[in-house]
TORNUTOR-273850 format. One line per 2 residues: number of its first residue (from 1); their letters; for each residue x, y, z of N, C-alpha, C, O. Coordinates in pm, whole numbers, plus 50000, padded with zeros to 5 digits. Example, Ala and Ser with C-alpha at 12.3 -4.5 7.8 and 13.67 -1.06 7.14 Angstrom:
<sites>
1	AS	51319:49431:50780:51230:49550:50780:51320:49670:50780:51424:49668:50846 | 51285:49775:50708:51367:49894:50714:51290:50003:50787:51341:50114:50804
</sites>
This chain:
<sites>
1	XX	51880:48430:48793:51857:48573:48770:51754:48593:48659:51712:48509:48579 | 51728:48703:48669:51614:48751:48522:51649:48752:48386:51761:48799:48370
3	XX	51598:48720:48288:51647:48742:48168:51678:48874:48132:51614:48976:48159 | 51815:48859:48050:51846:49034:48028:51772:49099:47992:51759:49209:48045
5	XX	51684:49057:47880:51574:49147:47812:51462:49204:47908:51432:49324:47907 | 51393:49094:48004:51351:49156:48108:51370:49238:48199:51286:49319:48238
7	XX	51506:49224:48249:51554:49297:48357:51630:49458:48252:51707:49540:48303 | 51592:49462:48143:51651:49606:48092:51542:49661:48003:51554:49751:47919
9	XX	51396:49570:48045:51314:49659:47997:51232:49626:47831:51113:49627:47799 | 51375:49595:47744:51358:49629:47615:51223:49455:47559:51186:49446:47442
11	XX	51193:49384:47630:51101:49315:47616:50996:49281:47715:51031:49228:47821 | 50846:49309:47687:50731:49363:47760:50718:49192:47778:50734:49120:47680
13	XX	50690:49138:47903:50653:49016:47984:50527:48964:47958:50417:49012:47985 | 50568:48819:47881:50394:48743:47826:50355:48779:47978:50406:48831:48078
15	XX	50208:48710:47927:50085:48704:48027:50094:48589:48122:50024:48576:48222 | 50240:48456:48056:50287:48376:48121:50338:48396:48275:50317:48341:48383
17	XX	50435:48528:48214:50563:48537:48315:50492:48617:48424:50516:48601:48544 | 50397:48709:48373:50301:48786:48479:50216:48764:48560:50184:48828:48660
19	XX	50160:48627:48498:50058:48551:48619:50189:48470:48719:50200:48468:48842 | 50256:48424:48637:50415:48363:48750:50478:48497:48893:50520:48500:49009
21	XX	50448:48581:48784:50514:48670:48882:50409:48713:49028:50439:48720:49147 | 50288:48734:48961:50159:48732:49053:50135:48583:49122:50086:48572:49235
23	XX	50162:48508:49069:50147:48389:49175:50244:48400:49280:50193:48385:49391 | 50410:48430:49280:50494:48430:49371:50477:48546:49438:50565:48542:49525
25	XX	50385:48698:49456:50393:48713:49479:50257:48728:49598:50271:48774:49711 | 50141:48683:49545:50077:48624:49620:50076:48495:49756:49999:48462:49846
27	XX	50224:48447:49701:50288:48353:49805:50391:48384:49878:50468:48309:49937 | 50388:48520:49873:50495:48579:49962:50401:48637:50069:50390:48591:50182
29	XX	50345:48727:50029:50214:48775:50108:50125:48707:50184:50052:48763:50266 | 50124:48590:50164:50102:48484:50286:50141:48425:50343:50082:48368:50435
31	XX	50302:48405:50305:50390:48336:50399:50437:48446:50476:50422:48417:50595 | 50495:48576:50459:50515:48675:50534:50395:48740:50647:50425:48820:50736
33	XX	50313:48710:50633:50191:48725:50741:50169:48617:50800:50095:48615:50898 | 50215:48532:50763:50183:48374:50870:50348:48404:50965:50348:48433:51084
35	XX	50455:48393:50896:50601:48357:50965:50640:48486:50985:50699:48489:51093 | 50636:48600:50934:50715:48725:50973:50811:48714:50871:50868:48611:50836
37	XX	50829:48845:50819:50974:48878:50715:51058:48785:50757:51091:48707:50668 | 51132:48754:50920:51264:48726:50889:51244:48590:50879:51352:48532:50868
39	XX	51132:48505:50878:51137:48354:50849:51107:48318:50657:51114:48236:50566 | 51074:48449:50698:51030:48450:50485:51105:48409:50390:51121:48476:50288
41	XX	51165:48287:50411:51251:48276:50335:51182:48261:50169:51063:48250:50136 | 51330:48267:50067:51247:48262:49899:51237:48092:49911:51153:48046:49833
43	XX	51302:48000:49989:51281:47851:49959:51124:47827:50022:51044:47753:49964 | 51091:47899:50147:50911:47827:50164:50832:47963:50108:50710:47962:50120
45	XX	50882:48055:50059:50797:48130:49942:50762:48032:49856:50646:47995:49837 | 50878:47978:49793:50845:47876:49627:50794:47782:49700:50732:47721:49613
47	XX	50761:47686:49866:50733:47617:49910:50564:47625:49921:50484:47532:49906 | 50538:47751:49948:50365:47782:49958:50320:47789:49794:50198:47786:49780
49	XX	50401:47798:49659:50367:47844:49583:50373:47751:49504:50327:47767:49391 | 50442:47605:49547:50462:47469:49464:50554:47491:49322:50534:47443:49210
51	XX	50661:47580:49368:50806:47606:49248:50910:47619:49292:50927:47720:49360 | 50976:47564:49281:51104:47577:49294:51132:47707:49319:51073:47808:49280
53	XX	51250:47691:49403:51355:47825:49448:51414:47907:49351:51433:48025:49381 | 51455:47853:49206:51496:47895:49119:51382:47964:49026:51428:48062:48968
55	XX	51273:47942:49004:51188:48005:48925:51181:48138:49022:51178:48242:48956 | 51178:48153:49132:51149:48313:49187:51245:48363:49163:51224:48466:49098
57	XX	51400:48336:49192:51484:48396:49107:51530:48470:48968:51588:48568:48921 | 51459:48346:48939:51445:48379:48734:51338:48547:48737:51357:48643:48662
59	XX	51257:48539:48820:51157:48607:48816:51193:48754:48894:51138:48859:48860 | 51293:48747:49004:51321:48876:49107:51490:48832:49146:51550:48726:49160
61	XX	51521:48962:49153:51673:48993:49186:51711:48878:49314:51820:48826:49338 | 51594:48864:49377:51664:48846:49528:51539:48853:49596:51438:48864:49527
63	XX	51525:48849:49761:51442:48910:49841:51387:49059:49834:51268:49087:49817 | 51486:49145:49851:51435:49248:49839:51368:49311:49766:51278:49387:49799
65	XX	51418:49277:49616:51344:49300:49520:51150:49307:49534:51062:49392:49516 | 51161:49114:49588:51029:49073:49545:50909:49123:49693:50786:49115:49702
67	XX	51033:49182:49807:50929:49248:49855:50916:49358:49853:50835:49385:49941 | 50959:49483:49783:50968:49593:49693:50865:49553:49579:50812:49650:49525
69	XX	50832:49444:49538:50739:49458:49404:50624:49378:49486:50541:49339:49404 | 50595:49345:49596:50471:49322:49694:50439:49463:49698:50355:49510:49621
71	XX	50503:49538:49787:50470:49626:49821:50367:49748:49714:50273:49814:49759 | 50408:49752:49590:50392:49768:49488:50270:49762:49434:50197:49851:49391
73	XX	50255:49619:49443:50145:49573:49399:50038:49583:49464:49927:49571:49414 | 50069:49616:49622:49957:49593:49736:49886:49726:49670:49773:49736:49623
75	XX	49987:49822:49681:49924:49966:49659:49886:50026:49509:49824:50127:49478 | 49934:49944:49447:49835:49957:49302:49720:49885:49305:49648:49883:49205
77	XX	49690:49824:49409:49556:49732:49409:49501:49845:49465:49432:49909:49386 | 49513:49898:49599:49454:50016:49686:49459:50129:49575:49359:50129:49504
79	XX	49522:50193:49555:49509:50283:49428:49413:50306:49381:49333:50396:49409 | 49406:50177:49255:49293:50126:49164:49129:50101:49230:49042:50141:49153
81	XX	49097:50065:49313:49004:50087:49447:48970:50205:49463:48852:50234:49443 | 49053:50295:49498:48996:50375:49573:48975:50479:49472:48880:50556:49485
83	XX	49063:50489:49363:49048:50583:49218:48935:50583:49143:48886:50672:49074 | 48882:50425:49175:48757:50381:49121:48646:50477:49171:48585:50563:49107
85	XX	48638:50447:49280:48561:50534:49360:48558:50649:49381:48467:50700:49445 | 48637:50702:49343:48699:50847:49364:48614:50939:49240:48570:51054:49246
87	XX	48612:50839:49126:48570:50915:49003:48453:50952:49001:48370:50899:49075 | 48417:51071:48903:48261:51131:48904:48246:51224:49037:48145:51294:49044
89	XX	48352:51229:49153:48340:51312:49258:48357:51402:49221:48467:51409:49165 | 48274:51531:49222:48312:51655:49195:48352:51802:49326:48388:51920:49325
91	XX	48319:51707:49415:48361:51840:49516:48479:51752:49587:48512:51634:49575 | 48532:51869:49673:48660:51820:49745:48609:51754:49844:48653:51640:49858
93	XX	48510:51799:49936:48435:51731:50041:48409:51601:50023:48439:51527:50116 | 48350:51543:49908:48313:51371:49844:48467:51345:49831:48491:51254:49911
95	XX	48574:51380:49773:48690:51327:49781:48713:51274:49838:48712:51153:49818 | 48771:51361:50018:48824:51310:50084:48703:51238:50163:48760:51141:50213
97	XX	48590:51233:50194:48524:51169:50249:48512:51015:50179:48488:50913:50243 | 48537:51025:50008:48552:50858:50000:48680:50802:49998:48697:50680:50005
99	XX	48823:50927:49982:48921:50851:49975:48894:50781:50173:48869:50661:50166 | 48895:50823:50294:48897:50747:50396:48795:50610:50383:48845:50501:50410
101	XX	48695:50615:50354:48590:50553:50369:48628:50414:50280:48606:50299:50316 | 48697:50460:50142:48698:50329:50044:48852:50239:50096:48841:50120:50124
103	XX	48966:50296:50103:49144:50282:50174:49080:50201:50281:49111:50083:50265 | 48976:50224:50421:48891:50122:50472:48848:49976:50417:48878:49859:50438
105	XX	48776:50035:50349:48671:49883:50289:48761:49806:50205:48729:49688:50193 | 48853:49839:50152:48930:49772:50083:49048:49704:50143:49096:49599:50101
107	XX	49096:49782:50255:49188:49694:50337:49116:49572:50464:49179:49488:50529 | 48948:49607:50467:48911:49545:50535:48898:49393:50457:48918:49293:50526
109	XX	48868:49378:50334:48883:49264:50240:49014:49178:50222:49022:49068:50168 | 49146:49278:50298:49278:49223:50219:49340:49213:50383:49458:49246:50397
111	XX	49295:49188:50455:49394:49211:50583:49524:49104:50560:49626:49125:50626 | 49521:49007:50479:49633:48918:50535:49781:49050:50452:49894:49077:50492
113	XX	49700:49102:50323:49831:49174:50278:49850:49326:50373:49934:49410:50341 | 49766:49339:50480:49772:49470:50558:49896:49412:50639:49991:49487:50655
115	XX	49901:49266:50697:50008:49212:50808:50098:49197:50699:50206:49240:50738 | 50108:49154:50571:50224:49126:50533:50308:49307:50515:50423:49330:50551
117	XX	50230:49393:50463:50304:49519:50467:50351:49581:50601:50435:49671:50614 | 50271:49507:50713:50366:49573:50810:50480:49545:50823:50572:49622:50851
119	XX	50487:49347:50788:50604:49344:50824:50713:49355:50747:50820:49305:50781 | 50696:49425:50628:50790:49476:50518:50811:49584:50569:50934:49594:50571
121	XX	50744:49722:50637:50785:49787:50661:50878:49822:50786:50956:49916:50806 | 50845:49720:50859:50934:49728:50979:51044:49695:50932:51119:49790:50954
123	XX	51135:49558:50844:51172:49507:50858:51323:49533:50700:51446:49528:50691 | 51231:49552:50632:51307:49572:50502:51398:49700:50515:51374:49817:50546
125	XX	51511:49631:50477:51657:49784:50510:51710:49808:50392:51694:49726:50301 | 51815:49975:50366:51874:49979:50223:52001:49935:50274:52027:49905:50391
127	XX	52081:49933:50170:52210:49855:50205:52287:49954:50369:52349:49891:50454 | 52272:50054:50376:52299:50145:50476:52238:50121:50622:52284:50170:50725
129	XX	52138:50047:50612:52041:50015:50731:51946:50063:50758:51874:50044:50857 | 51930:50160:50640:51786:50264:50694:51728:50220:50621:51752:50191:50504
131	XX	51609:50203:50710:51440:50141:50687:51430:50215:50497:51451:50327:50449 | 51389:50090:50443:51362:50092:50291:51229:50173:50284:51209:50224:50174
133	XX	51113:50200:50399:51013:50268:50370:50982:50324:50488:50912:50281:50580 | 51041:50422:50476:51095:50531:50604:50948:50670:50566:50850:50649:50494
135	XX	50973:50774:50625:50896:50909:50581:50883:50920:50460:50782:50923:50390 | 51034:50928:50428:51104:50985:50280:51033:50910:50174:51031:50950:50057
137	XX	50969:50796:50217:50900:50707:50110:50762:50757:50074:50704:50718:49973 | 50717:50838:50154:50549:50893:50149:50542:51057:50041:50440:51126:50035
139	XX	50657:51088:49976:50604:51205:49915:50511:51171:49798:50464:51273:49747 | 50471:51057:49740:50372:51042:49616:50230:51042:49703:50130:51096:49654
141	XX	50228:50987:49817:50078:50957:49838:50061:51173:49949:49956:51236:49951 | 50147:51205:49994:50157:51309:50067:50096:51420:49970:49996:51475:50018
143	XX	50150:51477:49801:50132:51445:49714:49989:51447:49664:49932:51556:49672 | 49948:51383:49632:49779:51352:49600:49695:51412:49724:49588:51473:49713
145	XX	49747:51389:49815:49644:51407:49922:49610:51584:49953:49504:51641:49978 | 49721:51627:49940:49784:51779:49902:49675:51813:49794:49588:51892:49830
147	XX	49668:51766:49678:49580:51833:49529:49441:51826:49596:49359:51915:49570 | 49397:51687:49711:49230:51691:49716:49224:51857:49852:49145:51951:49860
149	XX	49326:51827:49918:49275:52010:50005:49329:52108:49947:49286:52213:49994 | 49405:52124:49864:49401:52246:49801:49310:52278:49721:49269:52394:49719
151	XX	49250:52164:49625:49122:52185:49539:48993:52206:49650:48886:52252:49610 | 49006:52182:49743:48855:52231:49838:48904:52357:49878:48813:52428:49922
153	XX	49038:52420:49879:49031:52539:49918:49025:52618:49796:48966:52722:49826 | 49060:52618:49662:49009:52716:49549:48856:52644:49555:48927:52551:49592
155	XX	48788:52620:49556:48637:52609:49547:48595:52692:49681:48520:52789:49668 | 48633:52663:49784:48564:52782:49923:48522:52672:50007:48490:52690:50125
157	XX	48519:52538:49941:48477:52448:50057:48517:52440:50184:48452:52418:50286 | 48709:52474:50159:48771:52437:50267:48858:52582:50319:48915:52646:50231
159	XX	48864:52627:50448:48919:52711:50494:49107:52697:50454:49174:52600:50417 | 49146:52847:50485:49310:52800:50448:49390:52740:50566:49381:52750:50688
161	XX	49482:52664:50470:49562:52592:50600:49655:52542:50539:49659:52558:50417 | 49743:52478:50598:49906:52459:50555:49859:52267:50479:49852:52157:50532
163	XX	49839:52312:50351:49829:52117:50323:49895:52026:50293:49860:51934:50219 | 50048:52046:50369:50145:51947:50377:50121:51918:50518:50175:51813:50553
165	XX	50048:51989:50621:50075:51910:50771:49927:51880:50741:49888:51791:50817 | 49841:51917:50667:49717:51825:50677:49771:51706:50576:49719:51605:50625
167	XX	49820:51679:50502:49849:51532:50424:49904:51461:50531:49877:51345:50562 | 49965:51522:50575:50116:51420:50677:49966:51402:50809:49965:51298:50875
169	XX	49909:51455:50822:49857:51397:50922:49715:51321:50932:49658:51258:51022 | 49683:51356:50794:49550:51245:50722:49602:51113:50635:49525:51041:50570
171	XX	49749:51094:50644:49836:50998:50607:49882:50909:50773:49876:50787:50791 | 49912:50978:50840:49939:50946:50992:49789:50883:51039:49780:50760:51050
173	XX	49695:50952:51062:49598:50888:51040:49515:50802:50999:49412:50792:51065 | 49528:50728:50901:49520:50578:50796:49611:50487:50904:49586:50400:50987
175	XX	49717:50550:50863:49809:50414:50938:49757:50402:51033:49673:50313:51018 | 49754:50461:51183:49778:50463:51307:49589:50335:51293:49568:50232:51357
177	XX	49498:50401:51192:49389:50301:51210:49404:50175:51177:49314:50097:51208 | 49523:50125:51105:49495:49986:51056:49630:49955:51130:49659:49836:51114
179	XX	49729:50027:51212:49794:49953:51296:49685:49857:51441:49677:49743:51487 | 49612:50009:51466:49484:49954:51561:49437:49811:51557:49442:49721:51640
181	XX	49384:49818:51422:49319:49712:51350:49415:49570:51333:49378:49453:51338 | 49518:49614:51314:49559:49487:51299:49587:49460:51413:49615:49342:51393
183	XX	49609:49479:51552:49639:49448:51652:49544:49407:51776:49560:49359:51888 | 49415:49464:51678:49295:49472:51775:49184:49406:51626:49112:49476:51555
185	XX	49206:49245:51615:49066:49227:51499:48935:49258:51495:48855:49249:51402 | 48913:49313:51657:48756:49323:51646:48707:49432:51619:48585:49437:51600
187	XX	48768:49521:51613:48785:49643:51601:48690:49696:51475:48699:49636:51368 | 48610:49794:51487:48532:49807:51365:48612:49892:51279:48626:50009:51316
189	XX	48654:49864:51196:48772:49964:51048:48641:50009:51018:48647:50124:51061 | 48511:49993:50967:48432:50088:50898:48410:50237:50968:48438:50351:50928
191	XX	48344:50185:51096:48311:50280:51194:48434:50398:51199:48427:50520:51179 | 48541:50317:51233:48672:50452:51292:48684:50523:51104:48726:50638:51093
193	XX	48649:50450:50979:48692:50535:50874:48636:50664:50858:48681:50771:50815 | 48445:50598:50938:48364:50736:50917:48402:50841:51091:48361:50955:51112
195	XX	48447:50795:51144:48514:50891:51241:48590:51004:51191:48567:51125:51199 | 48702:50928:51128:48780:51000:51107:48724:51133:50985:48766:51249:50982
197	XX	48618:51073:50893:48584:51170:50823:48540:51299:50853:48559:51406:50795 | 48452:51258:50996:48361:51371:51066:48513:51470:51122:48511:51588:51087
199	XX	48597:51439:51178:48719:51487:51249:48773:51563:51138:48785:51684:51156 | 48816:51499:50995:48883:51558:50883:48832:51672:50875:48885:51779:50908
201	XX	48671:51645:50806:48528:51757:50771:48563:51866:50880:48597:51978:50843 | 48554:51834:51016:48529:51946:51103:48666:52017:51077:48657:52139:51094
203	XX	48785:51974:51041:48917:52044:51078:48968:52103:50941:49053:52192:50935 | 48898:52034:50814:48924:52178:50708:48807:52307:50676:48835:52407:50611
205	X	48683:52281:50734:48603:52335:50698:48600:52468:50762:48511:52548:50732
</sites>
């Protein structure tokens, strides 16, 4: 298990335990895209990662945990990406035209962690059985996406419209392209990102 101090917070994790923790979880993310969640075990996790079974322990509750803090991490990487890019945009129109365009280019670089999140999401349950990253899991990114069309509609860029069924469905949209994508590799992700922009553009404007 984790050290108490870790697991309650009250001591901030050397740079030791953090590259440890980033190494195992970089070796989850490739063993879960090669074997599928349910072969994922934590013994050929520590097996791809050359540590013992017990150091991922020391490090995460359990399974679930450490694919709860994949998941995590995938999307603070995407985040950080696309925030990057995001900055210095001053109209709503450049927003959303680079949030699609960059959430693209950046998952086109990371596909092995695009297969490993699918199969966390299919697969990972709460103790009840319901899917650990269900709808109910999307109000932070639903959320943000909400502030970039409402800010194009106080500027005049963007006509009025309800911007919880435009989030939910420029969120529906992402996915449904990199389910494509992952199922179809040849598939151009750049091309369908700037599709979708022209489709977005035409449907708030």
């Amino acid at each position: 298990m984790r050290s108490e101090n870790e697991a309650s917070g009250q001591k901030p994790r050397s740079f030791i335990e953090q590259a440890r923790r980033a190494q195992i979880m970089a070796s989850a993310i490739e063993v879960i895209a090669e074997v599928g969640f349910a072969k994922a075990s934590l013994a050929l996790i520590a097996k791809h990662a050359g540590i013992s079974k017990g150091v991922i322990s020391y490090h995460f509750a359990g399974k679930d945990e450490l694919m709860e803090q994949v998941v995590d991490h995938v999307y603070s990487g995407i985040a950080d990406f696309v925030l990057a890019r995001m900055e210095g945009e001053s109209t709503a129109t450049g927003l959303l035209r680079t949030h699609l365009l960059t959430v693209a280019e950046h998952m086109r670089d990371h596909r092995v962690q695009l297969m490993a999140l699918g199969e966390i999401f299919h697969n990972l349950r709460l103790p009840d059985g319901s899917p650990r990253y269900g709808i109910t899991a999307n109000e932070e990114l639903y959320e943000s996406l909400e502030r970039i069309y409402r800010f194009g509609q106080s500027t005049g860029e963007f006509r009025r419209f309800d911007t919880r069924v435009m989030a939910i469905t420029h969120s529906s949209a992402v996915d449904n392209m990199f389910a494509y994508w992952a199922a179809y590799p040849e598939h151009d992700l750049d091309a369908h990102a700037r599709e979708l922009v022209e489709i977005f553009l035409r449907a708030v404007r």
